[in-house]
C-alpha positions in Angstrom: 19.2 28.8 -33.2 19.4 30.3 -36.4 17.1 28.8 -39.4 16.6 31.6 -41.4 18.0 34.9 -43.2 16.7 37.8 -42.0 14.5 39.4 -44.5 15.9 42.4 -46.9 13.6 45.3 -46.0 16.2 48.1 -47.0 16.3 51.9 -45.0 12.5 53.1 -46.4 11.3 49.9 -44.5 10.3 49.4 -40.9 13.7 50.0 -39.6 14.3 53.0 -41.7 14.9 55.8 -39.3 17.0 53.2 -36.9 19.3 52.4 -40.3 20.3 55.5 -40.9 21.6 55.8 -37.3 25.9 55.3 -37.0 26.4 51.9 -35.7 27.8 53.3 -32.4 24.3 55.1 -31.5 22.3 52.3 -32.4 24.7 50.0 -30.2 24.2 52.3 -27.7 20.5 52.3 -28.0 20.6 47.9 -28.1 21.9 48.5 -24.4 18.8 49.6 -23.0 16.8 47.3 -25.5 14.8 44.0 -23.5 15.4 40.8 -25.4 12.0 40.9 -27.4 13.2 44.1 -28.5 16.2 42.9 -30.5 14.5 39.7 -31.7 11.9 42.1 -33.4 14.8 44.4 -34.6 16.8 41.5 -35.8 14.5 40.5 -38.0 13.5 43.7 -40.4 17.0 43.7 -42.5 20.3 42.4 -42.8 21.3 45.6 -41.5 19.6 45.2 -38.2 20.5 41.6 -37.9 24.1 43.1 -37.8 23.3 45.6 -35.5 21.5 43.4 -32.8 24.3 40.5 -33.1 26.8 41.4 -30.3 24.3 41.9 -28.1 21.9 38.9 -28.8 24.8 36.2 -28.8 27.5 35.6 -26.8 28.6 31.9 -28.2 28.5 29.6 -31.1 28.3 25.8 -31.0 29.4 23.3 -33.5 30.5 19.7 -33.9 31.8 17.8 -36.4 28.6 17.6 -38.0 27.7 21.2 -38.3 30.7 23.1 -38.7 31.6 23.2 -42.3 28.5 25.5 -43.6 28.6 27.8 -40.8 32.1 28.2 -40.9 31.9 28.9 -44.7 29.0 31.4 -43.7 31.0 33.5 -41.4 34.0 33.0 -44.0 32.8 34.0 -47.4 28.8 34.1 -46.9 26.6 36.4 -45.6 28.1 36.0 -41.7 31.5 37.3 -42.7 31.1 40.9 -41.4 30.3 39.9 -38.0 32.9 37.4 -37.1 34.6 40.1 -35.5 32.1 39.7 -32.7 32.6 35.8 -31.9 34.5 35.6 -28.9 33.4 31.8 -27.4 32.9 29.1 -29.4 31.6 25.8 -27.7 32.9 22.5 -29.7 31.2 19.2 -29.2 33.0 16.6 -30.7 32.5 12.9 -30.6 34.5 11.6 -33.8 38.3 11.4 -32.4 38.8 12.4 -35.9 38.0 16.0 -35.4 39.9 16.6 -32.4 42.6 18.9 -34.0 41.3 20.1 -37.3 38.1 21.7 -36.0 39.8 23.4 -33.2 42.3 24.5 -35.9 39.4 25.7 -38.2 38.7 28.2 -35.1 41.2 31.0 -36.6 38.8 32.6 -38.6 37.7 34.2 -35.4 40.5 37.2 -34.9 38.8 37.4 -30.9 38.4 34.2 -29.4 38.8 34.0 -26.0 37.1 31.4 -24.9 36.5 27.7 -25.7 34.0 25.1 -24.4 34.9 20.9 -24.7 32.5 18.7 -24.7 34.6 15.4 -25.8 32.8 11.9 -26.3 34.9 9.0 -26.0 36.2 5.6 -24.5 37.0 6.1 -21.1 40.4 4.9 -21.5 41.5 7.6 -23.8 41.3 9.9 -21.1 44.6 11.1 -20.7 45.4 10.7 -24.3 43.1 12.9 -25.5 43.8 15.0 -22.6 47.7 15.1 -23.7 46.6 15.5 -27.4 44.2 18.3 -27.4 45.9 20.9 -25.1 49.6 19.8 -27.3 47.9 20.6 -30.8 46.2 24.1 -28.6 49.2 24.9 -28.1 50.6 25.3 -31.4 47.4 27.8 -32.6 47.8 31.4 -33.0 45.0 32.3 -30.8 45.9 30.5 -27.9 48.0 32.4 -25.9 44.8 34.8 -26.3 42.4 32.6 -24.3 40.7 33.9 -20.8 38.4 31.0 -20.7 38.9 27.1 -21.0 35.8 24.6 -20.3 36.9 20.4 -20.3 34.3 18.6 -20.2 34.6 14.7 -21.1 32.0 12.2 -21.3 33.5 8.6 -20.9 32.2 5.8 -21.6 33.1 2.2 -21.5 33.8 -0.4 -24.5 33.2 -3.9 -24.4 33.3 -6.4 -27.5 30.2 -9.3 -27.7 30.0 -12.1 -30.4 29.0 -10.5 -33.2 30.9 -7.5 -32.3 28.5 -5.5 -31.1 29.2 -2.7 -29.4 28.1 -1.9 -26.0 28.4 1.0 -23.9 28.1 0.5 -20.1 30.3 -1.4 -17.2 32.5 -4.2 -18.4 31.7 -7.7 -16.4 35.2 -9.1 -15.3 35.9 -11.7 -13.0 37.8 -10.9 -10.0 40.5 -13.6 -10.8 41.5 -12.1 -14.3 41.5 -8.4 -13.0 44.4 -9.9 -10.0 46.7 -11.1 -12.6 47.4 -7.9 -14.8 49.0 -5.1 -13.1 47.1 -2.0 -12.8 49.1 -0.2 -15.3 48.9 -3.3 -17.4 45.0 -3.6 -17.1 44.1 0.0 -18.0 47.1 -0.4 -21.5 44.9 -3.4 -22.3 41.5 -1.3 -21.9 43.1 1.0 -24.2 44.0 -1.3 -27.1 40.6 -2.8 -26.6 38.6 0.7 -27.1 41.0 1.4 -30.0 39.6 -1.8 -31.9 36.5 0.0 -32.1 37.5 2.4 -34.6 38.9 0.7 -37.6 41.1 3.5 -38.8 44.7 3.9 -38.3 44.0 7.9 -37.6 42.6 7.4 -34.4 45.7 5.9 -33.2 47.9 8.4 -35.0 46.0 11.1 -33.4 46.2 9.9 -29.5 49.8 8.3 -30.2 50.5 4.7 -27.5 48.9 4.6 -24.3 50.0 7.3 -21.4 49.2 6.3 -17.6 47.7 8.8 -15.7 50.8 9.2 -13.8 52.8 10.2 -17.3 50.2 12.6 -17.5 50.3 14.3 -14.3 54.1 14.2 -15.0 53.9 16.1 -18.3 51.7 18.7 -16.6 54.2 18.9 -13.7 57.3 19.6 -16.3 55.4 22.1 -18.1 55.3 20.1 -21.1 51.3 20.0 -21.1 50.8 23.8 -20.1 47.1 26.1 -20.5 46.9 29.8 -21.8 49.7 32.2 -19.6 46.5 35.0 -20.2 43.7 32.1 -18.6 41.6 33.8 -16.2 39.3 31.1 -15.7 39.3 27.1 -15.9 35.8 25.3 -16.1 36.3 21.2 -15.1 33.3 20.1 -15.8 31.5 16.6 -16.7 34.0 13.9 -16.3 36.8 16.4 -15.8 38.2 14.9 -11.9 41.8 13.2 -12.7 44.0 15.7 -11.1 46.2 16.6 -14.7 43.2 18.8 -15.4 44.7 21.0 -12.5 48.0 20.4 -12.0 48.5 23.1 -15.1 46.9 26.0 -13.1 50.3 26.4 -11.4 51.7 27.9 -14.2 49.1 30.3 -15.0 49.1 33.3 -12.7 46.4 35.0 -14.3 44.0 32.3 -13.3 41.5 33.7 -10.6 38.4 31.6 -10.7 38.2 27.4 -11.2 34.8 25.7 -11.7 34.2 22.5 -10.2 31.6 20.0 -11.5 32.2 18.2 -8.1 34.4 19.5 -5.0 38.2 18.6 -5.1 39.7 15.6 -3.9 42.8 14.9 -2.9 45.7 15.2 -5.7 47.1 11.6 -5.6 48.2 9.1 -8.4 52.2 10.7 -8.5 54.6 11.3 -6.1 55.1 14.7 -7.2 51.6 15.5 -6.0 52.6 16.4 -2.6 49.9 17.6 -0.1 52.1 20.7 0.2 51.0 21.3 -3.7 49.0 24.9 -3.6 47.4 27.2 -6.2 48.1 30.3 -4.8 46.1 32.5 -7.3 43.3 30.9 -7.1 40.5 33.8 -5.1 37.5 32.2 -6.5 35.3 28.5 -6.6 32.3 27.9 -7.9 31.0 24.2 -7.6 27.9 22.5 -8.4 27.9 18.9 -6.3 29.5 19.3 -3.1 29.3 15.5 -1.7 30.1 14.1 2.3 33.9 13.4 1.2 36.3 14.6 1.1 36.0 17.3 4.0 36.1 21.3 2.7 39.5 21.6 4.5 40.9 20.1 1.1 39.8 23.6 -0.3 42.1 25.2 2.5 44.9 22.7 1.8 45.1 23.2 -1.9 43.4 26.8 -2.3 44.8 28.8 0.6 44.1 32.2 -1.2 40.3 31.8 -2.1 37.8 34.2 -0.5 34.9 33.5 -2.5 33.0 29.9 -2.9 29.7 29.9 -4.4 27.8 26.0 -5.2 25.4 26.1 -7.2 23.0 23.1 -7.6 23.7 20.5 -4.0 25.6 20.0 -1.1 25.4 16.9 1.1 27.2 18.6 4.2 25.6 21.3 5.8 26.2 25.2 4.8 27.9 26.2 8.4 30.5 23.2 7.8 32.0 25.4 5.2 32.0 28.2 7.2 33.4 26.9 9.9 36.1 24.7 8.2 37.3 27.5 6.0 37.2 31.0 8.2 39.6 32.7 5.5 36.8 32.8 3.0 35.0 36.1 3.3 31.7 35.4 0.8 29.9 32.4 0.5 26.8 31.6 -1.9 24.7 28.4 -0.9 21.6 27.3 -2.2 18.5 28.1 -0.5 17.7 25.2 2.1 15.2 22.9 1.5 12.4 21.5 4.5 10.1 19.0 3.4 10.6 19.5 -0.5 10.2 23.4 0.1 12.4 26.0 0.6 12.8 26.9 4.0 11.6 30.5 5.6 14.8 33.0 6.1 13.6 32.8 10.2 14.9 29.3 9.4 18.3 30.5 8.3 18.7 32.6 11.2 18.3 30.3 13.4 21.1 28.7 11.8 23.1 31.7 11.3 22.8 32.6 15.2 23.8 29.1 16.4 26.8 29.4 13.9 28.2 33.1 15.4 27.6 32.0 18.8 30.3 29.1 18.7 32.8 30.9 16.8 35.6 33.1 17.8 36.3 34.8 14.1 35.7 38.3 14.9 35.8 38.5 10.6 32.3 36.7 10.2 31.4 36.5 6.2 28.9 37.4 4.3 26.3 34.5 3.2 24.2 34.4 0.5 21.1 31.8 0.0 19.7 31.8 -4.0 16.7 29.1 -5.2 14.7 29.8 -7.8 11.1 27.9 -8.2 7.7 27.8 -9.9 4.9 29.6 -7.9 1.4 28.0 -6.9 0.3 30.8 -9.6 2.6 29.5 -12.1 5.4 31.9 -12.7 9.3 31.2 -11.9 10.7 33.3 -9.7 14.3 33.7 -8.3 14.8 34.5 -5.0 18.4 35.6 -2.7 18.5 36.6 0.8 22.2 37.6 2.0 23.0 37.9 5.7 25.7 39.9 7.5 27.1 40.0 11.3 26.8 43.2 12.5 27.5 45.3 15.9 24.2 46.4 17.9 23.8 49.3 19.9 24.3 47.5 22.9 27.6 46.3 21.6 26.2 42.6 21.1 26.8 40.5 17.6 23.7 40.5 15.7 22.5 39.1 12.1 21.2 41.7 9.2 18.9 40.2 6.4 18.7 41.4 3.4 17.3 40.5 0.0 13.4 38.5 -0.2 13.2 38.0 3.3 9.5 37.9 3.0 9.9 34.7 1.2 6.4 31.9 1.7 7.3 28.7 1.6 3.8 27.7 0.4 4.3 30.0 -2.2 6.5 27.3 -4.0 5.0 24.4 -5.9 5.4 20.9 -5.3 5.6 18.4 -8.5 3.6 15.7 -7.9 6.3 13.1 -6.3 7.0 15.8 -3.7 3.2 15.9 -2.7 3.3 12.0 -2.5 6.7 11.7 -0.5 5.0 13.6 2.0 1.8 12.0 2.2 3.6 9.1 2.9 5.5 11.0 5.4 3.1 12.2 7.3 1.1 8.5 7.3 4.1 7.3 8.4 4.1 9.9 11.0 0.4 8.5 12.2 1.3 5.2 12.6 4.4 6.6 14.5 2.1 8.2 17.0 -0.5 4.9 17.4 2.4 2.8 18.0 4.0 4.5 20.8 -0.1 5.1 22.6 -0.2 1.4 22.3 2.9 0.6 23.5 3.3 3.3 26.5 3.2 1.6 29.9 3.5 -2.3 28.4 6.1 -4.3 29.1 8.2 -2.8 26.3 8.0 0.7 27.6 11.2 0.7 29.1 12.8 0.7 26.1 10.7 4.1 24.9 12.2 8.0 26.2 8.8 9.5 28.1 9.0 13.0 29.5 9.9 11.9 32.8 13.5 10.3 31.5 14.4 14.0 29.8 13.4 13.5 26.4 10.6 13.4 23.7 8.4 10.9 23.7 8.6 8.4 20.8 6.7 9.1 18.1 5.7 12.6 19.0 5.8 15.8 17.0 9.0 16.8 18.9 10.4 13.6 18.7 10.0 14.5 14.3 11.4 17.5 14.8 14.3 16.3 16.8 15.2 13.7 13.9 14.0 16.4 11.1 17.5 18.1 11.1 18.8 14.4 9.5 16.5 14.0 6.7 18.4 15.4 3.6 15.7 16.2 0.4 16.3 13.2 -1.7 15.5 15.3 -4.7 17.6 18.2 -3.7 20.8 15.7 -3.7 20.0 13.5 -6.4 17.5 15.1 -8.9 17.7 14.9 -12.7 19.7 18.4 -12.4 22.7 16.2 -11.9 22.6 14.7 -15.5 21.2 17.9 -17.5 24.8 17.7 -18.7 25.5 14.7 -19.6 22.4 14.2 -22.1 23.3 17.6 -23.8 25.0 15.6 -26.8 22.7 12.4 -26.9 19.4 14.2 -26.6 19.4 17.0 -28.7 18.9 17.6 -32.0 21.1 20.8 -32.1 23.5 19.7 -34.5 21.0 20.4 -37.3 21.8 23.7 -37.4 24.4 25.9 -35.8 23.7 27.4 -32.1 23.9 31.3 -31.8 23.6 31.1 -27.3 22.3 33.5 -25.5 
């Protein structure tokens, strides 16, 4: 964040020598330069600030709040020479007022090529301000120059109490009411609801009468609604899941890589969205939430082309279901598994990974990569990646190669207190397992408990937990605050005092 000018030193101060340098040099030089390095450089003269910019930001942020100073800075104040170097900007925009000026107010970078949306508004103006901010895009001169495009849209619901007092949550309907309206008729009415919460005719001016999410899939479909013909990539993040955030990929050809806040669904909602619908120039995924529906073959169906799916945060089907399911897909990056709160051992893994070869007839196995990164019993984070490979033995025989922190200690990685406690209460529930089934073995009950003698484990023993161990997903692993860092990045923060330069 940046608070202050950086001081006037001139070339007989600190930075003397370094400002006398040609800019390419001293560029050159910032390469090889760690991060405390250029902060300390940054700050000895105007000159050096310049210098160090490229390679200390890659990113500004503004809103409606912040953008009229810092725009004016890079315009006609002391910013001007280096808005050359601004490439992404990252908008956050909660007044529907906004929605096309600020973008518009974006030409005054000659390089951008790439944009960030995080949009705040009524859930029903979805696929209005969906329609209304790629149309006025459109018409800018640097869009046709884009690589990157990041939708993110945080919805939330209206509802008007006596005393018109405005509440943001789930509206309370009886079932009756909801039956009589038609479902086109029920989501209009949400929309003329949500628009009497802001008083000004420009709202409605801006998002024009209420489109369906069918109209909108339609205008996607027709090319009306169309993204950058130069887009490389396509972020869907937070909120971003009604299928017109797609359906334009099919006229860009450039696009190679699509991130996923959560894995693809079915396209449905228009009769145009045929399952026979493919983006055939799609090579790469990256998605943060995998859940149990729908199946990974839906990545097959609709990306037949991909050969590299990386998730990044949580999956709630296991790693070799992807494999499996989607055999075209050469590289695969999972998270590193989880036992007990901790990450599992890589002897874990390859258990896994042998199992998996053994029951498949692919003679193209991929390669799988396993990242995690976690505090340490002596307090330092550390990131960790193991990637296994099949590979031929001299005897002929398919064989797994490990490679990366294969040394990895599970006890090595600390627990927050919650973690130690779920296991406490694990393990006494694992004792009083184990006293039940002594007091019970050979009473009139025991036929209804598996002893050695019948095959099996006996109940309440430690291979009877380690039988029902491979069902018990890490409740923190699928659900933990990491799922909502997002969504209190607006709310939370007090960012929009200032400008963001990101790193």
């Amino acid at each position: 964040m940046l608070e202050e000018r950086p001081r006037e030193i001139g070339t007989r101060g600190v930075n003397g020598p370094f400002a006398a340098l040609p800019t390419e040099i001293c560029h050159f030089i910032m390469e090889y330069a760690d991060k405390a390095s250029k902060d300390a450089l940054a700050q000895c003269s105007r000159h050096s600030y310049s210098i160090t910019f490229p390679f200390r930001f890659n990113r500004i942020k503004l809103s409606e709040v912040n953008h009229r100073p810092w725009l004016n800075s890079f315009t006609h104040g002391w910013l001007a020479p280096l808005v050359r170097w601004i490439r992404a900007v990252a908008l956050d925009i909660a007044d529907l007022r906004f929605l096309k000026s600020l973008p518009a107010e974006l030409t005054v970078f000659p390089n951008l090529q790439s944009l960030k949306f995080s949009l705040h508004a009524p859930k029903p103006f979805e696929g209005n301000l969906f329609t209304t901010l790629i149309t006025s895009l459109s018409q800018l001169p640097y869009f046709q120059n884009l690589t990157h495009l990041s939708l993110n849209f945080y919805g939330y619901v209206t509802q008007f109490e006596p005393g018109d007092i405005l509440i943001m949550g789930t509206v309370q309907s009886s079932f009756a009411d909801q039956q009589e309206l038609k479902k086109e008729e029920i989501a209009a009415h949400k929309y003329e609801r949500a628009l009497r919460f802001f008083p000004s005719d420009m709202t409605r001016d801006i998002l024009g009468d209420y489109l369906s999410k069918v109209q909108v899939i339609e205008k996607t479909l027709s090319g009306e609604i169309y993204y950058p013909k130069k887009l490389q990539s396509l972020e869907l993040g937070m909120g971003s899941h009604q299928p017109y955030y797609l359906t334009p990929v099919l006229n860009c050809p450039a696009i190679t890589t699509i991130y996923f806040d959560y894995s693809p669904s079915l396209l449905r909602d228009s009769k145009n969205l045929t399952p026979m619908l493919q983006f055939l120039s799609v090579k790469n995924l990256v998605i943060e939430h995998v859940a149990r529906f729908p199946s990974p073959v839906v990545i097959a169906n609709l990306f037949p082309n991909v050969t590299s799916i990386t998730i990044t945060k949580h999956y709630m089907i296991y790693w070799s279901e992807f494999v499996t399911l989607l055999p075209r897909v050469r590289d695969f990056i999972f998270p590193w598994p989880r036992v007990s709160c901790r990450y599992a051992g890589t002897d874990f893994m390859d258990v896994g990974m042998r199992s998996l070869i053994a029951g498949m007839d692919n003679m193209r196995y991929p390669n799988i990569t396993f990242r995690g990164s976690y505090d340490s019993e002596e307090g330092y984070h550390k990131e960790i990646s193991a990637s296994c490979t099949v590979v031929v033995d001299k005897s002929g025989q398919w064989d797994v190669k490990w490679e990366g922190d294969v040394d990895f200690d599970p006890k090595d990685m600390k627990l927050a207190d919650f973690e130690i406690e779920m296991l406490d209460r694990r393990i006494l529930d694992s004792d009083d397992s184990d006293i039940w089934g002594e007091e019970d073995r050979g009473s009139v009950y025991s036929e209804y408990i598996e002893t050695e003698e019948d095959g099996g484990p006996v109940h309440g023993s430690a291979e009877a937990d380690d039988a029902d161990s491979g069902d018990y997903r890490d409740f923190d692993d699928e659900y933990g605050d990491g799922d909502w860092d997002d969504d209190s990045e607006y709310w939370e923060s007090e960012e929009d005092e200032a400008m963001d330069l990101i790193a």
